[in-house]
Every structure is written in C-alpha cells, then in structure tokens.
C-alpha positions, 0 to 999 in steps of 0.5 A: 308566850315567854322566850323559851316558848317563842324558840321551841315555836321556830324550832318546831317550824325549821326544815329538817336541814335546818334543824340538823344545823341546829341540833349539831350546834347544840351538841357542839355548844354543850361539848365546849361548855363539858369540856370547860367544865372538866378542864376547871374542875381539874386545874382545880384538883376535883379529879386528883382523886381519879389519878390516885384511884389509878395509881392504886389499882395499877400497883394491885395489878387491877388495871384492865386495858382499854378498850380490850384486846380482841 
C-alpha cells in the first residue's frame, strides 16, 4: 500500500466530525495556495491583460454592475 493509499485508508475510517475537520482544512489549504498563485501571477503582470480588458469595455460603455441591481 503506497502513502496515498494508507491516507484515503484513514480517511475512509475518520468519524464524520473528524472528517469535517479535514475537509474544511483541505479547502482552506487550497484557498491559500489559489490565493498565492493569483498574487504571483499578478505581481508578475499575468493579469494586466484583465485590467486592459476593463478599461477598454468601461470606455465602450460595455461595463455592467455587479452583482446587478435588484
């Protein structure tokens, strides 16, 4: 049995609250590493491109509001 294996194994026999626990840590693991991906990728000018795409529409009049108005 590999380390994946023997993980999913004690995963699979966790009580529900203990699998809760593991569940949300996981989320909020992969929001951190998300969150530190965009944060590089736009210190590094990945996302100009979303900026420039903005500006464009805003001066079209093409911009919309969000969420929109009720």
């Amino acid at each position: 049995m590999d380390r994946v294996e023997e993980i999913q194994a004690a995963i699979e026999s966790l009580p529900p609250e203990d699998l809760r626990r593991i569940v949300q840590w996981f989320h909020e693991r992969k929001q951190r590493r998300w969150d530190a991906k965009m944060d590089s990728d736009s210190l590094a000018g990945k996302l100009d491109f979303l900026f420039e795409e903005a500006e464009n529409e805003l001066a079209e009049g093409l911009l919309r509001e969000w969420p929109p108005p009720k």
